[in-house]
VMD Tcl script that draws the C-alpha trace (Angstrom):
set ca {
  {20.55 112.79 34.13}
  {23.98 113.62 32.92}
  {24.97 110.32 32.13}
  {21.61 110.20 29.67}
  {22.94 113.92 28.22}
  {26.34 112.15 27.42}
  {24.62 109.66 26.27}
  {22.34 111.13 23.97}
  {25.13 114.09 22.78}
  {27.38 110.91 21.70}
  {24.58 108.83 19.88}
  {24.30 112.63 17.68}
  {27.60 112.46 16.99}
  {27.57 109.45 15.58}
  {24.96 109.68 13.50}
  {26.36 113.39 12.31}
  {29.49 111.94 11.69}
  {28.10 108.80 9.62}
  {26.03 111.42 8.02}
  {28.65 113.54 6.71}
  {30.52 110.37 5.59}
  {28.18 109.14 3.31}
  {26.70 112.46 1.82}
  {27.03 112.98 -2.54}
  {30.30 113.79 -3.89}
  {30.68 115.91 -7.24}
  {33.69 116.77 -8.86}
  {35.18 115.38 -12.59}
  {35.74 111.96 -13.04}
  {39.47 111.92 -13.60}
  {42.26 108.44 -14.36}
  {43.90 108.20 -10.98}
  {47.06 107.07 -12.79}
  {46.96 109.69 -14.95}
  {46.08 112.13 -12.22}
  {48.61 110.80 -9.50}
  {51.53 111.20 -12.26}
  {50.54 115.04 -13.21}
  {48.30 116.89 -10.74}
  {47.26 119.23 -14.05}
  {45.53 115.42 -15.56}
  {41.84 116.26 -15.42}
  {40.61 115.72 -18.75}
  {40.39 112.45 -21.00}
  {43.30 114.02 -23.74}
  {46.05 113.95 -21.87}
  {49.80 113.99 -22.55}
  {49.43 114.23 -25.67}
  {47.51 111.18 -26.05}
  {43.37 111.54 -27.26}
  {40.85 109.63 -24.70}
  {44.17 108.67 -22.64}
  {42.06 108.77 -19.11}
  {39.36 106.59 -20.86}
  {42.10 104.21 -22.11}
  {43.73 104.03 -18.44}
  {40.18 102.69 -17.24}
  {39.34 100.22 -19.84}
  {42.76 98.59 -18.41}
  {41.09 97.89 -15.12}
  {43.41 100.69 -13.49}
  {41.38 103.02 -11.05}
  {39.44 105.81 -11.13}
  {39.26 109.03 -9.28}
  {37.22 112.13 -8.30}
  {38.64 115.95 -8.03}
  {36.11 117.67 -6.42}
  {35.45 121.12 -6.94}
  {38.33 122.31 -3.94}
  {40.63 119.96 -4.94}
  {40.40 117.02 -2.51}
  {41.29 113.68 -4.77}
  {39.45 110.69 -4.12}
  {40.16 107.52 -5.18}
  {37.36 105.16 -6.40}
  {36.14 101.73 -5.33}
  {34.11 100.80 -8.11}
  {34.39 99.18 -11.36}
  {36.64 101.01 -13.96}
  {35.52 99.63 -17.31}
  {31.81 101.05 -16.27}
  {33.32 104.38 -15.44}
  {35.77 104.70 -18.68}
  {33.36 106.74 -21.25}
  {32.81 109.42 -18.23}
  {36.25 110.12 -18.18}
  {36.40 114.50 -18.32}
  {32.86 114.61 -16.81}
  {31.11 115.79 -13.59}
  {29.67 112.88 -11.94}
  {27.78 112.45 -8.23}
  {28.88 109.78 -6.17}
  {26.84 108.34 -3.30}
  {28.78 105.98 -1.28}
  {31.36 105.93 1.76}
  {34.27 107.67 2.84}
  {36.60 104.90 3.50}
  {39.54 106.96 4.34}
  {40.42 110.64 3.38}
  {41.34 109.31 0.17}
  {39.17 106.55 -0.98}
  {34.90 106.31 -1.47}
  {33.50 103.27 -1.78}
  {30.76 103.73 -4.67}
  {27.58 102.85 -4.22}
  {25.91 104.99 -7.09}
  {27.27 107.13 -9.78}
  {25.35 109.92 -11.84}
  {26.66 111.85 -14.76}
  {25.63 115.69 -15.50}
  {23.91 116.15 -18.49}
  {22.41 119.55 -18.80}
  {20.38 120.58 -15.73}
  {19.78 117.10 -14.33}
  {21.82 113.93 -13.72}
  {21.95 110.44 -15.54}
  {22.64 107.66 -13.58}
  {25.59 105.09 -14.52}
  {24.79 100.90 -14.32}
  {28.53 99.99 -12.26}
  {27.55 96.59 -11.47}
  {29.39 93.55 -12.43}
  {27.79 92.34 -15.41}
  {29.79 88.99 -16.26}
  {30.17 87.98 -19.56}
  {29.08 84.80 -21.19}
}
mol new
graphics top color blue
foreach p $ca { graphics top sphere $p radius 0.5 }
foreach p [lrange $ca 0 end-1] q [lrange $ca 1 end] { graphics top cylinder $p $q radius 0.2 }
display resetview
C-alpha cells in the first residue's frame, strides 16, 4: 500500500511539474541583444535608434520575453516572424527549456481585450 502511495504521489508530481512548465507566458516581446546589453531595452526605439528591437530581429538575432516580474526569457522561435511585435505584450505557449529559454510553440499578440495569434512557422521562400 505504501509503495502504490509513493507511487501515485510521484506520478502527480510529474505531471504538476510538466504542467507548470508548459503553462502561457505574457510579458513584452523585447530584442534579446538589445535587452542583454541595457536591462532598461524594452521598447522597439531604443538607443536612440527608431524600430531598433525590430531591426535586431529582422537580422535573425533572437528574441526575448520580460514578463511582468521581470524574469527574461529567451526565445526559440523564428525572429523575422516575431520582428513587427517588437514593444508588444504577447502569450507564449510552449516549454520551459531551462530558466532562461521557452521553446515556442504558439505566439499571440494583445490587441484590445482579446489576443491575435502570430503564423511563426518556416515559410521558405521560392
Amino acid at each position: 500500500m505504501k509503495r502504490l502511495f509513493v507511487l501515485s504521489l510521484l506520478a502527480l508530481s510529474v505531471w504538476v511539474y510538466a504542467a507548470a512548465k508548459s503553462s502561457p507566458f505574457e510579458g513584452t516581446l523585447v530584442s534579446a541583444t538589445c535587452y542583454m546589453s541595457d536591462h532598461s531595452a524594452t521598447g522597439n526605439d531604443m538607443f536612440g535608434t527608431k524600430e531598433c528591437g525590430s531591426g535586431c530581429l529582422q537580422q535573425g538575432k533572437p528574441g526575448g520575453l520580460l514578463t511582468r516580474d521581470s524574469q527574461f526569457y529567451m526565445l526559440d522561435a523564428p525572429s523575422l516572424r516575431l520582428a513587427p511585435y517588437v514593444g508588444q505584450q504577447i502569450r507564449i505557449t510552449g516549454e520551459e527549456l531551462s530558466k532562461d529559454i521557452l521553446s515556442v510553440k504558439t505566439v499571440a499578440v494583445k490587441h484590445g481585450d482579446g489576443w491575435e495569434s502570430i503564423d511563426i512557422r518556416y515559410h521558405p521562400q521560392k
